[in-house]
Backbone as CSV, one residue per row, in Angstrom:
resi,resn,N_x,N_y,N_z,CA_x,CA_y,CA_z,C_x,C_y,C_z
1,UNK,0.843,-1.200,0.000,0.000,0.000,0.000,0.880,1.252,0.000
2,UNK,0.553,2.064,-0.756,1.325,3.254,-1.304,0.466,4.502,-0.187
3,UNK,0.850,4.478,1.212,0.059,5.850,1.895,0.602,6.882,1.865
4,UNK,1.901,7.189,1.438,2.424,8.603,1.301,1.729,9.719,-0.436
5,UNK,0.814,7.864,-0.705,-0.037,8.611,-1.489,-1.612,8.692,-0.775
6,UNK,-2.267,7.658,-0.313,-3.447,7.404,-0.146,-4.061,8.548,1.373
7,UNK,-2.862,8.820,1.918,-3.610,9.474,3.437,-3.144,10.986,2.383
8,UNK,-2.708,11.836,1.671,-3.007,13.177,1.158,-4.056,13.117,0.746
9,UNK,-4.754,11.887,-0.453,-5.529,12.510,-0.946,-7.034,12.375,0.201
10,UNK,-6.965,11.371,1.157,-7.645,10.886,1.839,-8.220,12.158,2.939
11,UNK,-7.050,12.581,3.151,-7.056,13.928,4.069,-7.886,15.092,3.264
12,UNK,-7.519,15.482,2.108,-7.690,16.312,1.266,-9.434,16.096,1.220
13,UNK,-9.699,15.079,0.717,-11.490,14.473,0.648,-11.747,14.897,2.113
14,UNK,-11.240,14.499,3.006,-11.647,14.970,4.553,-11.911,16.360,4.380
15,UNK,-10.886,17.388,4.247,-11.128,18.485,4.772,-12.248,18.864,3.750
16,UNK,-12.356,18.722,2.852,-13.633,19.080,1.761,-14.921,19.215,2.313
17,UNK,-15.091,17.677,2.850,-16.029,17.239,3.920,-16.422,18.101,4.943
18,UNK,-15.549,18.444,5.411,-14.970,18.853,6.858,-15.998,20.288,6.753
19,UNK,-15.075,21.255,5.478,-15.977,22.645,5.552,-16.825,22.904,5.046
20,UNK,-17.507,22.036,4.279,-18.807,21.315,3.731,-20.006,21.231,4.960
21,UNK,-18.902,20.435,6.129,-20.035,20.521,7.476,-19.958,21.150,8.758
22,UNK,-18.726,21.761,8.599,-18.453,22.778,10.094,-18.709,23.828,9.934
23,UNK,-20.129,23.929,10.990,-20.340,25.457,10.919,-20.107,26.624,10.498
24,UNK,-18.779,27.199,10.729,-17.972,27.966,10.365,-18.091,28.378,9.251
25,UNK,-17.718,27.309,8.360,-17.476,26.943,6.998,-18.592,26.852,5.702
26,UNK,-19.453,26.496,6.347,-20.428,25.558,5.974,-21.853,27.001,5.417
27,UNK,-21.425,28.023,5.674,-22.310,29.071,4.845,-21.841,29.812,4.224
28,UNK,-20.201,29.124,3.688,-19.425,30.014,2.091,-19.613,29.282,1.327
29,UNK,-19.837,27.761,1.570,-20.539,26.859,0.663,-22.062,27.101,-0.056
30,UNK,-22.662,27.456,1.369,-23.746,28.113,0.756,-23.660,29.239,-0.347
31,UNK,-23.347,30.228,0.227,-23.220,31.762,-0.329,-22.313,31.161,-2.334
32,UNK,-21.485,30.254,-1.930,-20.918,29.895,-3.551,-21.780,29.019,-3.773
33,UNK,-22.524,28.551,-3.413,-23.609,27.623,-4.331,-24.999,28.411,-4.939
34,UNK,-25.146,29.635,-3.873,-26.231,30.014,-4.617,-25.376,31.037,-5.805
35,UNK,-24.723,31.912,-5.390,-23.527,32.712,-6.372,-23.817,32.140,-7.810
36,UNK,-23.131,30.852,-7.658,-22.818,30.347,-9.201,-24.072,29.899,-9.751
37,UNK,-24.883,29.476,-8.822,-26.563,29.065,-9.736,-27.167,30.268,-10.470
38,UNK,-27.385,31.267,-9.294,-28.061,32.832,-9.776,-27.165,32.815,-11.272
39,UNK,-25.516,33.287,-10.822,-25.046,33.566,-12.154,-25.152,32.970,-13.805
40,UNK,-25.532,31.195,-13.463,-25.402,30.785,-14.397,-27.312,30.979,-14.839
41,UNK,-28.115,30.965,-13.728,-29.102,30.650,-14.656,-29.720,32.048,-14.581
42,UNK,-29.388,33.016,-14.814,-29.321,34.376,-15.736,-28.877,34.170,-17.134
43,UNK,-28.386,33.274,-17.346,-28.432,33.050,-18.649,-29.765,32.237,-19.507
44,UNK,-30.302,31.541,-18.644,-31.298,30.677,-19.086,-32.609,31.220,-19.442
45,UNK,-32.425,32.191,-20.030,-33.796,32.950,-20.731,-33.994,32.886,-22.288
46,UNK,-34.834,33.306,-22.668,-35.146,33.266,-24.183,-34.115,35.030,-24.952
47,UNK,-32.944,35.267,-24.324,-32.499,36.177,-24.646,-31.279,35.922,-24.940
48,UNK,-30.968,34.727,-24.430,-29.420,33.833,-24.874,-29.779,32.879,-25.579
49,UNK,-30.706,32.416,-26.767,-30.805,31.534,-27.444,-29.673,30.458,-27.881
50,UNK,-28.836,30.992,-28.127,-27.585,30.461,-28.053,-27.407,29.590,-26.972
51,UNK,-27.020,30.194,-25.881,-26.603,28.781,-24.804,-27.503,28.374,-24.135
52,UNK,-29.056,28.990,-24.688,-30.137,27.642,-24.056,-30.322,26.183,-25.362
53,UNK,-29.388,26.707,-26.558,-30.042,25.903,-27.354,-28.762,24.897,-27.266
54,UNK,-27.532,25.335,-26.820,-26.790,24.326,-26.679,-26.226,23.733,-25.269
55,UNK,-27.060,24.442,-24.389,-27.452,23.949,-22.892,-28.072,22.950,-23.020
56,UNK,-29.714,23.005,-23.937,-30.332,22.084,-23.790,-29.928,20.382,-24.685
57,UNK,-28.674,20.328,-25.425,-28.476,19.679,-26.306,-27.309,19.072,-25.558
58,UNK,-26.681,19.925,-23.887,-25.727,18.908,-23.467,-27.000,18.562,-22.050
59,UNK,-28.068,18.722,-22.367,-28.536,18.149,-20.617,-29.816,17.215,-21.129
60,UNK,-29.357,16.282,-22.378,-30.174,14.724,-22.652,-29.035,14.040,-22.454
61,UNK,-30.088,12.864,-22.336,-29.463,11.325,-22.139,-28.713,10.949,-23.422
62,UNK,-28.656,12.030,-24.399,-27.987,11.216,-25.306,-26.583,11.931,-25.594
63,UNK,-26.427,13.010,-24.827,-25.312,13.654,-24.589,-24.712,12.942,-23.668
64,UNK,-25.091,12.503,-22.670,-24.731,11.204,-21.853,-23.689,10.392,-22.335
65,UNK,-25.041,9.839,-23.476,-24.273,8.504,-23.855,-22.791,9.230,-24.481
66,UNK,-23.129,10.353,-25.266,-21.802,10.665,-26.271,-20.818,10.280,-24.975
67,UNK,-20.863,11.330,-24.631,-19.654,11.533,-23.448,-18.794,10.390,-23.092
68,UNK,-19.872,9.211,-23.021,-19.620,7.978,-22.408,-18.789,7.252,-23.377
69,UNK,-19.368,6.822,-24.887,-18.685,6.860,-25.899,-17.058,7.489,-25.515
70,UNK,-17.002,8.321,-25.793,-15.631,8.915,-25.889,-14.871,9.008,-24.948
71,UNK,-15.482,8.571,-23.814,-14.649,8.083,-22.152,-14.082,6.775,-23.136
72,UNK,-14.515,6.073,-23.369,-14.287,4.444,-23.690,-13.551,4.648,-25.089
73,UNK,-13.794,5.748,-26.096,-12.608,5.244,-27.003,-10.898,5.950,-26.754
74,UNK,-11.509,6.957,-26.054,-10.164,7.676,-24.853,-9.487,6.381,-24.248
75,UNK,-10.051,5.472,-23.692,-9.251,4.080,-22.588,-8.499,3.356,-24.157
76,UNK,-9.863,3.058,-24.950,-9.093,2.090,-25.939,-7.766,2.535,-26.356
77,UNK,-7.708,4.170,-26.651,-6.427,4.795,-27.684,-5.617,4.584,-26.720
78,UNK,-5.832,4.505,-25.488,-4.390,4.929,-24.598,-3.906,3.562,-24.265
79,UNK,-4.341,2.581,-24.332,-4.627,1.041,-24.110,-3.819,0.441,-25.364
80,UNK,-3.741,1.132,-26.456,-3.489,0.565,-27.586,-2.028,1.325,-28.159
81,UNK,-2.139,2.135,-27.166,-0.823,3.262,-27.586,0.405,2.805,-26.911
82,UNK,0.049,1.961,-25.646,1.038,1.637,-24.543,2.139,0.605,-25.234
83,UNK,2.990,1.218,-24.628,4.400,0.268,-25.621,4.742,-1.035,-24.868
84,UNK,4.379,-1.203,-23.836,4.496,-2.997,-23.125,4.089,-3.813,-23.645
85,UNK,4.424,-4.915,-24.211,4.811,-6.295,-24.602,2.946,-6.191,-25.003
86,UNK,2.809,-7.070,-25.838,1.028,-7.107,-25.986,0.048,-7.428,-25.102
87,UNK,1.094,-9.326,-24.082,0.010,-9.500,-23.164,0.391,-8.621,-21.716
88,UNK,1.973,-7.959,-21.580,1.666,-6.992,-20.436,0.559,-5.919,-20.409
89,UNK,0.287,-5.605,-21.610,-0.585,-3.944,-22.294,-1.972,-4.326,-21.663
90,UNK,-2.572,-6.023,-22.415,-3.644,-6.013,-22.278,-3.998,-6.491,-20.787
91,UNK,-3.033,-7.109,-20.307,-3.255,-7.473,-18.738,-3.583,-6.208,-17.521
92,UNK,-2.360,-4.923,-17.850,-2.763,-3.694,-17.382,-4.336,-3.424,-17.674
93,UNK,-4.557,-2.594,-18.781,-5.723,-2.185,-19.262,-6.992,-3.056,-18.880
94,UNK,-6.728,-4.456,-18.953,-8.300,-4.432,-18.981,-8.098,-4.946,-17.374
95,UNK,-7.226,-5.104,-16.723,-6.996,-4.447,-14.913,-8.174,-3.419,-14.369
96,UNK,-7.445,-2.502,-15.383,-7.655,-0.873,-14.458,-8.980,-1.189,-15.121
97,UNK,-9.698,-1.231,-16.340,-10.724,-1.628,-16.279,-11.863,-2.286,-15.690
98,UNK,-11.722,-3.582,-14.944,-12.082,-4.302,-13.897,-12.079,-3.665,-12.985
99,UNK,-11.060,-3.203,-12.242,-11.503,-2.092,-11.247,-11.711,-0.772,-10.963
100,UNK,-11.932,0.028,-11.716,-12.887,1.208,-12.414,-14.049,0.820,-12.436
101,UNK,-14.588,0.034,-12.759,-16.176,-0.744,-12.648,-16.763,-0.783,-11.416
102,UNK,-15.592,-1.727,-10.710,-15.854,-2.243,-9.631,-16.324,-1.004,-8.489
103,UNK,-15.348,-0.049,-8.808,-15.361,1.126,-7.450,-16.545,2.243,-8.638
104,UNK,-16.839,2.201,-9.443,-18.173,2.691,-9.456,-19.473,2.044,-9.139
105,UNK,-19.288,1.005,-9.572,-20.460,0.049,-9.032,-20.425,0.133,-6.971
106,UNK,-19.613,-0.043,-6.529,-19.344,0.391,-5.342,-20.129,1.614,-4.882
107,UNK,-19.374,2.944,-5.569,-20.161,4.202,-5.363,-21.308,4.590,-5.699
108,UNK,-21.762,3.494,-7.049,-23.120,3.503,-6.964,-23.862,3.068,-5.926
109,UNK,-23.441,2.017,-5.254,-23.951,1.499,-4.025,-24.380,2.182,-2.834
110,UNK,-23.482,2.900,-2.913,-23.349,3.916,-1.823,-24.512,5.168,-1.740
111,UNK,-24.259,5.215,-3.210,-25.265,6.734,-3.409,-26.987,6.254,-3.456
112,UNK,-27.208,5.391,-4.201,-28.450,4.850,-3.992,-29.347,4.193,-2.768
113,UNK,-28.059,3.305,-2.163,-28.734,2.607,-1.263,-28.353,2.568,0.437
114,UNK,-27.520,3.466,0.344,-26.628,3.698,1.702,-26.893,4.792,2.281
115,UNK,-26.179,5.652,1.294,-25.835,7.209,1.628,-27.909,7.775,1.858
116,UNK,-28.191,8.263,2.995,-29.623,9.104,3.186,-30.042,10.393,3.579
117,UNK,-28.477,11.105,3.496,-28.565,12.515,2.993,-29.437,12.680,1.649
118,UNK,-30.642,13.579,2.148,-31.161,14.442,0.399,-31.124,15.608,0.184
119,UNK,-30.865,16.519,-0.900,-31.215,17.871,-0.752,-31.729,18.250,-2.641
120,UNK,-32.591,18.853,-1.984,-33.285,19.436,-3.506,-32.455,20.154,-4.142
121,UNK,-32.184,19.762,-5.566,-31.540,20.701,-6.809,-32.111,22.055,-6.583
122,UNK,-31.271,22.735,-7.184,-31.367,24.680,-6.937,-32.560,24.905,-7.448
123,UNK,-33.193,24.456,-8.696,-34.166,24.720,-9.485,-35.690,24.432,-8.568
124,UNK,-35.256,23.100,-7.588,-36.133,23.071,-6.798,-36.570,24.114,-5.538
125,UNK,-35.368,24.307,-4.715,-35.188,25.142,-4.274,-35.599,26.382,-4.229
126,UNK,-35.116,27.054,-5.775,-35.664,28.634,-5.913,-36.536,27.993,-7.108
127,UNK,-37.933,27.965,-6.871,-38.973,27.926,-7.798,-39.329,29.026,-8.588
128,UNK,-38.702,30.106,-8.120,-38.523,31.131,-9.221,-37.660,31.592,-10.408
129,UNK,-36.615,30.395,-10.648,-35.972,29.926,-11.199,-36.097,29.978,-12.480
130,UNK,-35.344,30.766,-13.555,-35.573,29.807,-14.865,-35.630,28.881,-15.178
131,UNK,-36.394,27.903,-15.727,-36.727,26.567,-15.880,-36.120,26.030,-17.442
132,UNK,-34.727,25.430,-17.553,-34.745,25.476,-19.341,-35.465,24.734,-19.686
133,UNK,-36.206,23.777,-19.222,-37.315,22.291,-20.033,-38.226,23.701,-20.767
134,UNK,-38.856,24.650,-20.038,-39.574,25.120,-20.302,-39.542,26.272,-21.702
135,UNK,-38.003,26.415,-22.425,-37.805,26.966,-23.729,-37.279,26.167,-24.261
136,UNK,-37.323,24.526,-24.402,-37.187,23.698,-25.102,-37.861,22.390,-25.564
137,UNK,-37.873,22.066,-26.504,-38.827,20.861,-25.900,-38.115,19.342,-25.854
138,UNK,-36.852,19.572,-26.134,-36.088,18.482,-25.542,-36.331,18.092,-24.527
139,UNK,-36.156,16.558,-24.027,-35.733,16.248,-22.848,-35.061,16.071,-21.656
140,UNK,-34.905,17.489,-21.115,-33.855,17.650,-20.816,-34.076,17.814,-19.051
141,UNK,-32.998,17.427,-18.236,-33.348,17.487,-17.053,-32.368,18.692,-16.332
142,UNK,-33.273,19.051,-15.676,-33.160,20.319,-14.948,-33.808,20.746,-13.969
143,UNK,-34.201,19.364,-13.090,-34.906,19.414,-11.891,-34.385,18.084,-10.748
144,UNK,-34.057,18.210,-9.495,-33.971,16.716,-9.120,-34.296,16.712,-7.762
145,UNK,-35.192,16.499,-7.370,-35.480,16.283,-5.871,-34.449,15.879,-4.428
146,UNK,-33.750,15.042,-5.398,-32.332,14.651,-4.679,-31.271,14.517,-5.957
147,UNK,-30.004,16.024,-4.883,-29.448,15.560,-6.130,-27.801,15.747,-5.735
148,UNK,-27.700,15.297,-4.320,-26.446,15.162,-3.667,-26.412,13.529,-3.329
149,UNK,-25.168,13.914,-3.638,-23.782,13.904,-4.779,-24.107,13.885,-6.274
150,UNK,-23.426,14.420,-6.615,-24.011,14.372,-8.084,-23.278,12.679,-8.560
151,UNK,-24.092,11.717,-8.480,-24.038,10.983,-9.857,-22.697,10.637,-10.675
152,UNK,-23.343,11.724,-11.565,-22.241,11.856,-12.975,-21.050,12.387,-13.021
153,UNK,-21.192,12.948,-11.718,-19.618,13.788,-11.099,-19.223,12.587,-11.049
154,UNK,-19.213,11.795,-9.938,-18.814,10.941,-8.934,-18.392,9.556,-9.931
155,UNK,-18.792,9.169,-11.364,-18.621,8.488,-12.451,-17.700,9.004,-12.982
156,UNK,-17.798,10.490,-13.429,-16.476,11.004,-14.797,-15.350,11.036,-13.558
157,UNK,-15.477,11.508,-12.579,-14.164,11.625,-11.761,-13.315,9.994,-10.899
158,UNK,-14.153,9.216,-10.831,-12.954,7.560,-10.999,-12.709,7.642,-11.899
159,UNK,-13.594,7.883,-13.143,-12.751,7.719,-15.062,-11.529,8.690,-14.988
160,UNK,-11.721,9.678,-14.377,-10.478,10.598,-14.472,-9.133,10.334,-13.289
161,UNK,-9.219,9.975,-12.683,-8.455,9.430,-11.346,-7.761,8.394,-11.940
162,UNK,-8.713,6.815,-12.708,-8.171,5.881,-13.544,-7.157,6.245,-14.319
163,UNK,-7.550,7.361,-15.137,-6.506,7.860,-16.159,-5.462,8.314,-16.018
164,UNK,-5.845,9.066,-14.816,-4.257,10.376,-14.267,-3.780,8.855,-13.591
165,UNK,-3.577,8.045,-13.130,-2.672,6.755,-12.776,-2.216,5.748,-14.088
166,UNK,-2.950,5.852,-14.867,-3.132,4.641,-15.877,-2.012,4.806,-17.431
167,UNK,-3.043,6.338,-17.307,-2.678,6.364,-19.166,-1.343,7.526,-18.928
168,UNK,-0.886,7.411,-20.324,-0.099,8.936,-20.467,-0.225,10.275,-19.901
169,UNK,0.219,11.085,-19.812,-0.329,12.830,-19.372,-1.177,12.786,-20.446
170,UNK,-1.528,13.085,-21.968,-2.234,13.517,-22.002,-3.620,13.164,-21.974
171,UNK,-3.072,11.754,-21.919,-4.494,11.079,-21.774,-5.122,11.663,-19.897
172,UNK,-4.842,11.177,-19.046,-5.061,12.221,-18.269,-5.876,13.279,-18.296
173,UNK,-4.944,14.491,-18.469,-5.612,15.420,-18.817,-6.971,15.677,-19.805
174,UNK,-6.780,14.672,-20.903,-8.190,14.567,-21.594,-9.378,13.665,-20.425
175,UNK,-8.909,12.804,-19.905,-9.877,11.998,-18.907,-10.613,13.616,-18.175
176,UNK,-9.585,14.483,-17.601,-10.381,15.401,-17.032,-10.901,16.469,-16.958
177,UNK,-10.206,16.994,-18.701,-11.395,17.572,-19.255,-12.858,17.356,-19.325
178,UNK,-12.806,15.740,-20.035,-14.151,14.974,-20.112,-14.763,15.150,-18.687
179,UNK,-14.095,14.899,-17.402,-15.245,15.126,-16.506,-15.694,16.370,-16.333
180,UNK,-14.732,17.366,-16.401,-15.508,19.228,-17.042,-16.704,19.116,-17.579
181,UNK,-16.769,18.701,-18.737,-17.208,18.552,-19.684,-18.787,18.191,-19.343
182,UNK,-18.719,16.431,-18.725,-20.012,16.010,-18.484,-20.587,16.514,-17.247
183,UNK,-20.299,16.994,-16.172,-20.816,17.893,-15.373,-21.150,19.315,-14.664
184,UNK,-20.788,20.286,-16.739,-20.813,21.194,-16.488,-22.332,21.497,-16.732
185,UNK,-23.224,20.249,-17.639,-24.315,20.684,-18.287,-25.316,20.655,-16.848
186,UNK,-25.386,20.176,-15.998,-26.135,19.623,-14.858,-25.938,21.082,-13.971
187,UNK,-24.955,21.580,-13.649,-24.652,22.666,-12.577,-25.471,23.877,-13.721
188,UNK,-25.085,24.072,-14.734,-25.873,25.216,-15.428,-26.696,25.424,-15.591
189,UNK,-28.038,23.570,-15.749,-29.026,23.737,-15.806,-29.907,23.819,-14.348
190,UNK,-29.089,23.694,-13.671,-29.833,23.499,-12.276,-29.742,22.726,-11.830
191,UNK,-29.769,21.176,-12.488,-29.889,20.519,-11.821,-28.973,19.894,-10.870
192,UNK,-28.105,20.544,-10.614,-27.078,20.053,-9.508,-26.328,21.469,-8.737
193,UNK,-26.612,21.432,-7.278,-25.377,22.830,-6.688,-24.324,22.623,-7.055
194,UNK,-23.379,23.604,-7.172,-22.003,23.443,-7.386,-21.038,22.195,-6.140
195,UNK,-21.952,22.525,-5.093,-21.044,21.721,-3.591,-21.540,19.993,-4.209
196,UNK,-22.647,19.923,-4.928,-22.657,18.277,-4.836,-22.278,17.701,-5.588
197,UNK,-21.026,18.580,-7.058,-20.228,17.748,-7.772,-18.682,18.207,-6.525
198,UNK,-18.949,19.427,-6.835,-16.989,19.572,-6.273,-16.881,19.410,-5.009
199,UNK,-17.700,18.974,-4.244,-17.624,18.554,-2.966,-17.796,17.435,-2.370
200,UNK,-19.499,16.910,-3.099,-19.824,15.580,-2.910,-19.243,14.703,-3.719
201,UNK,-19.248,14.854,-5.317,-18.379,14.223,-5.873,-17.154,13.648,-5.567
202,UNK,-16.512,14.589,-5.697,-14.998,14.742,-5.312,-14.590,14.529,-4.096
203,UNK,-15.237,14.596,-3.332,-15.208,14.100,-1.534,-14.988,12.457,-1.809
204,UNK,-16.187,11.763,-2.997,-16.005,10.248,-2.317,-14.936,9.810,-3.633
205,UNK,-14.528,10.528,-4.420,-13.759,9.492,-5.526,-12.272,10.526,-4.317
206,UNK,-11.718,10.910,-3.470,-10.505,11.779,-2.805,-11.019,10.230,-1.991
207,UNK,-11.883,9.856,-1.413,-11.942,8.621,-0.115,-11.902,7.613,-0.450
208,UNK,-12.105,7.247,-1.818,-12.169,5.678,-2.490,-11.307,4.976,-3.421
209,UNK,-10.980,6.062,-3.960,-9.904,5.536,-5.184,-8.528,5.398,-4.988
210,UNK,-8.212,6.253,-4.265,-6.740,5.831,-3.783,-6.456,4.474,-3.046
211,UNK,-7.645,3.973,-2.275,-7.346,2.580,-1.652,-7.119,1.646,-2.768
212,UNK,-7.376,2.072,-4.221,-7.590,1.170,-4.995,-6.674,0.932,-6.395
213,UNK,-6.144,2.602,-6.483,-4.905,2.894,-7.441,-3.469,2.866,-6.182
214,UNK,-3.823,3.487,-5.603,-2.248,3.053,-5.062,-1.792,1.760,-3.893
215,UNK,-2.603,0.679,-3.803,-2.708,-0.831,-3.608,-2.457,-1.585,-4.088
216,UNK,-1.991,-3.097,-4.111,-1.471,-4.007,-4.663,-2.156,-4.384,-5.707
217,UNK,-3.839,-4.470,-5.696,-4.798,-4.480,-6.178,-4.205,-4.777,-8.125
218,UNK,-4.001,-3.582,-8.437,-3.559,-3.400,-10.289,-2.500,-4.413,-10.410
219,UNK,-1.339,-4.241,-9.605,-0.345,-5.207,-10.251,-0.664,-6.550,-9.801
220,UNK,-1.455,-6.763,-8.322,-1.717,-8.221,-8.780,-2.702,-8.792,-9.802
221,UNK,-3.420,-8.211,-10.081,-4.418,-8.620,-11.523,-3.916,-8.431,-12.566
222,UNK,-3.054,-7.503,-12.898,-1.862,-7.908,-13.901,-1.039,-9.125,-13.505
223,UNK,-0.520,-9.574,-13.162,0.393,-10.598,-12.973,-0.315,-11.843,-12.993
224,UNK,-1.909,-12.160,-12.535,-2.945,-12.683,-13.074,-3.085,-13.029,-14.435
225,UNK,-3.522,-11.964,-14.541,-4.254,-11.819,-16.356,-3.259,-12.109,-17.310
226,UNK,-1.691,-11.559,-17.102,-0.509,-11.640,-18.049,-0.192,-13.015,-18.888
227,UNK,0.037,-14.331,-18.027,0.007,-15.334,-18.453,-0.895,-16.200,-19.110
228,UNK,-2.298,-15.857,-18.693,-3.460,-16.715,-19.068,-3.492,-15.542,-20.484
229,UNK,-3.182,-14.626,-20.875,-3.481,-13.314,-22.273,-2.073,-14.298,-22.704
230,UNK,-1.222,-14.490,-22.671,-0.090,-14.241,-23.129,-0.372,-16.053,-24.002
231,UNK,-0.894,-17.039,-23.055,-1.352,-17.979,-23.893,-2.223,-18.267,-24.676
232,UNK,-3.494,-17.429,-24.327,-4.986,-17.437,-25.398,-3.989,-16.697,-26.385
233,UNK,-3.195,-15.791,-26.782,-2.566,-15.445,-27.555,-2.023,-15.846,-28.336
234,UNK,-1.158,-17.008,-27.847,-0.480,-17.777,-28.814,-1.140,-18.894,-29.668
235,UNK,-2.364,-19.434,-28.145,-3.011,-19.977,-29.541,-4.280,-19.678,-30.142
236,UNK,-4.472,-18.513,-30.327,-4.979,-18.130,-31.524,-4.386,-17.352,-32.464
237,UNK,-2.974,-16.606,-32.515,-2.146,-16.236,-33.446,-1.028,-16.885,-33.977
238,UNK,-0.882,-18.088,-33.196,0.740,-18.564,-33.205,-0.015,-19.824,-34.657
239,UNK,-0.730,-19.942,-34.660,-1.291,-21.342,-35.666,-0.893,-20.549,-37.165
């Protein structure tokens, strides 16, 4: 176990936590959560046509899927780019794969069926709100009754954590653009405060992922997978 990595970032998720819930603290969170909602959804009128029409085109399910798409051909390129031996490459990769799954499926666990903190999306909140469903007729969501932790934060950011350990820098850095990316449409439209991606989010992938990237965990499932790849290999190419 690697803790001169796992207790910074572990600490770091703590204190997040920490002024998230200590008093003190805990009404600049406020004051920046309503800040950035007001600011952003001043834009959400029929007077910015523009970024309601391409607001509403990143806050469907099928902007989703894109995103998701291009998380996965991002792993393949960097997977396929790696210069280690074929069955070291594929033993890594589809590793970090296996457990990237695993610790979202995990955090899904958590968020659905564990975790019983709720708090209403901003849109709920201030019902006086611009509403974008309501200048579009896409399907677009921009309301959530419960909507701490965000979700889709808490998904693009293990994909991005995976990467900044896994792939190249720039792959990396593209992993976390992409999570920019997919959870900027949710905070703009409302449907998420700013504190329940960069706080809640980022609070549980700072508490979870490091037990899991900097642990024995990757290289022993490589050292696994290496030999049993390295023979399905041979015999189906070596004939």
């Amino acid at each position: 176990m690697e803790f001169r990595y796992i207790v910074p970032f572990n600490l770091l998720g703590l204190l997040l936590l920490g002024s998230w819930l200590a008093p003190i603290t805990s009404p600049l969170w406020d004051t920046l959560d309503n800040a950035i909602f007001w600011h952003l959804n001043a834009w959400v009128t029929p007077d910015h046509p523009l970024f309601v029409h391409l607001l509403s085109l990143a806050s469907v399910r099928l902007f989703d899927s894109f995103i998701l798409g291009t998380m996965m051909v991002l792993f393949l390129i960097c997977a396929l780019c790696d210069r280690r031996a074929k069955g070291q490459r594929i033993a890594k990769w589809l590793s970090a794969g296996i457990l990237m799954l695993a610790i979202a499926g995990v955090a899904t666990l958590l968020i659905h069926d564990v975790m019983t903190y709720e708090r209403a999306s901003p849109t709920v909140f201030h019902p006086e709100a611009h509403m974008l469903h309501t200048l579009t007729h896409l399907p677009v969501k921009d309301i959530a009754p419960d909507s701490f932790p965000g979700d889709h934060g808490v998904m693009a950011m293990i994909f991005a954590a995976f990467m900044l350990r896994f792939a190249p820098r720039a792959g990396g850095i593209a992993a976390v653009i992409l999570a920019l990316i997919i959870t900027a449409p949710r905070l703009m439209a409302g449907a998420h405060w700013f504190s329940d991606v960069y706080m809640g989010s980022l609070t549980m992938t700072l508490l979870m992922t490091p037990w899991v990237l900097f642990s024995p965990l990757p290289a022993l499932l490589q050292r696994w997978f290496s030999p049993h790849i390295n023979a399905l290999w041979q015999r189906l190419f070596s004939r």
